[in-house]
C-alpha positions, 0 to 999 in steps of 0.5 A: 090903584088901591091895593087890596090883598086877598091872599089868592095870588101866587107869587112865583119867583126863584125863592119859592121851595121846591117840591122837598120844602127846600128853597133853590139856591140862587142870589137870595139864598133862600129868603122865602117871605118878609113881615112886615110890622107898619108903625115907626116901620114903614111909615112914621105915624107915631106922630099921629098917634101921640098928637091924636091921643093928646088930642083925645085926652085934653078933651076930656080935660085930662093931660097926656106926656111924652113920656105916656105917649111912648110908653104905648109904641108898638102895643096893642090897641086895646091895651093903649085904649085902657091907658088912655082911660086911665088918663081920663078919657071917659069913652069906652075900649072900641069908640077910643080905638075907632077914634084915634085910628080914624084921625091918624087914617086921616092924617096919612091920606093927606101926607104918609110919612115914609120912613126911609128906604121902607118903600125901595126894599119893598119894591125890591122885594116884589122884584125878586118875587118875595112875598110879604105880608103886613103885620100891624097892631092897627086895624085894617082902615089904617092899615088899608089907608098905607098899602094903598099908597104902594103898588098892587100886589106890595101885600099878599095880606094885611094882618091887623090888631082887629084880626086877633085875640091877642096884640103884641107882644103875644106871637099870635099876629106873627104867627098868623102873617106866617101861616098865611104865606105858607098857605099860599107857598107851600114849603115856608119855614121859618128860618127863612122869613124874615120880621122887620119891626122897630119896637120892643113889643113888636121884636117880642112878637116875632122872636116868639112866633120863631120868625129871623128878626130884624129890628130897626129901631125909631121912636123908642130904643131897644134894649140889645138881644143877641137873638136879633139883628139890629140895623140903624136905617133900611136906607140902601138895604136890599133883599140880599141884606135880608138874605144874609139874616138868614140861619146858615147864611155867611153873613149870619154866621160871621155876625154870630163869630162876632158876637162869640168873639165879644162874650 
């Protein structure tokens, strides 16, 4: 069944604050939401992508190199789409973005390439009663196309790049995924939400917005910053490994001890 987020349901669970904005106590600790980035997070487009750009670009009897390729991971797609003109594609701004999401849209409805332990954190979360939103620089028929694949109700609501101003690295669309939650739960703070990303510009966009960061890095290393955790895979991790993230959590004061101990 296609999933189709409105943000008008109300997800009640053990994890929602209560009446004084503060969150029961309980296995979770008070994780209270998660956001979610898509690309290179919950499934591996980047492939996609970059065969979709070169496509474009040899159409046009241009060339396009890896090393181009990653230089987009993670940005917005306005700012990709002016690099691909700049490599001689002579379509203007919102035709080359209508263009490379349509063919990587394809391509997912004929094979979504999930990244590993994506799908079992998020069923795990939905099971907690943890709500979570999609926070992605691609636009909504992508977007559309992946949350469909996962059961109803995975997304209370799909934030894409053609819902702002202003893509990644700028905190707008973080900022936006929180203030939708917390309309719908009363009582979200910060500090107790949680951001999955795996690109540099991605990671600046939640840091920014305030959001607990977690980066899983997949397509293009990350440069280390001590004000976010890193982990190698989602494979086994539950949301009790995401509650640990948390400020206060003993997980995170242990991870901040070490940190102290290495400087």
């Amino acid at each position: 069944m296609a999933n189709t987020p409105t943000g008008t349901v109300r997800t009640l669970s053990r994890t929602e604050p209560d009446g004084d904005g503060r969150a029961p106590e309980g296995n979770l600790r008070g994780l209270q939401g998660v956001l979610w980035d898509m690309d290179g997070t919950i499934v591996d487009t980047e492939p996609y992508w970059i065969r979709a750009e070169k496509e474009l670009v040899e159409s046009y009897g241009g060339t396009w190199t890896t090393e181009q390729a990653t230089a987009l991971v993670g940005q917005a797609l306005e700012y990709s789409a002016g690099c691909l003109q700049d490599a001689g594609v002579a379509m203007d701004i919102r035709a080359i973005i209508e263009h490379l999401t349509e063919r990587v849209a394809a391509d997912v409805r004929s094979a979504v390439p999930w990244r590993p332990g994506a799908r079992e954190l998020l069923a795990a979360l939905r099971e907690e009663g943890v709500p979570c939103a999609m926070v992605t620089m691609s636009e909504t028929l992508l977007a559309t196309a992946v949350a469909s694949r996962l059961p109803e109700g995975t997304f209370q609501h799909l934030v894409t790049g053609d819902r702002v101003s202003a893509g990644k690295p700028d905190p707008e669309a973080y900022q936006l995924g929180f203030d939708l939650l917390a309309a719908d739960h009363p009582g979200l703070r910060k500090d107790r939400v949680v951001a999955v990303e795996d690109s540099l510009p991605g990671v600046t966009s939640a840091l920014a917005a305030g959001l607990v960061t977690l980066a899983v890095p997949h397509f293009v290393p990350l440069p280390a910053d001590d004000r976010r955790t890193d982990w190698d895979t989602l494979a086994g991790r539950t949301p009790s490994d995401l509650a640990a993230l948390l400020p206060g959590h003993a997980g995170q004061d242990a991870r901040q001890e070490s940190l102290r101990e290495r400087v």
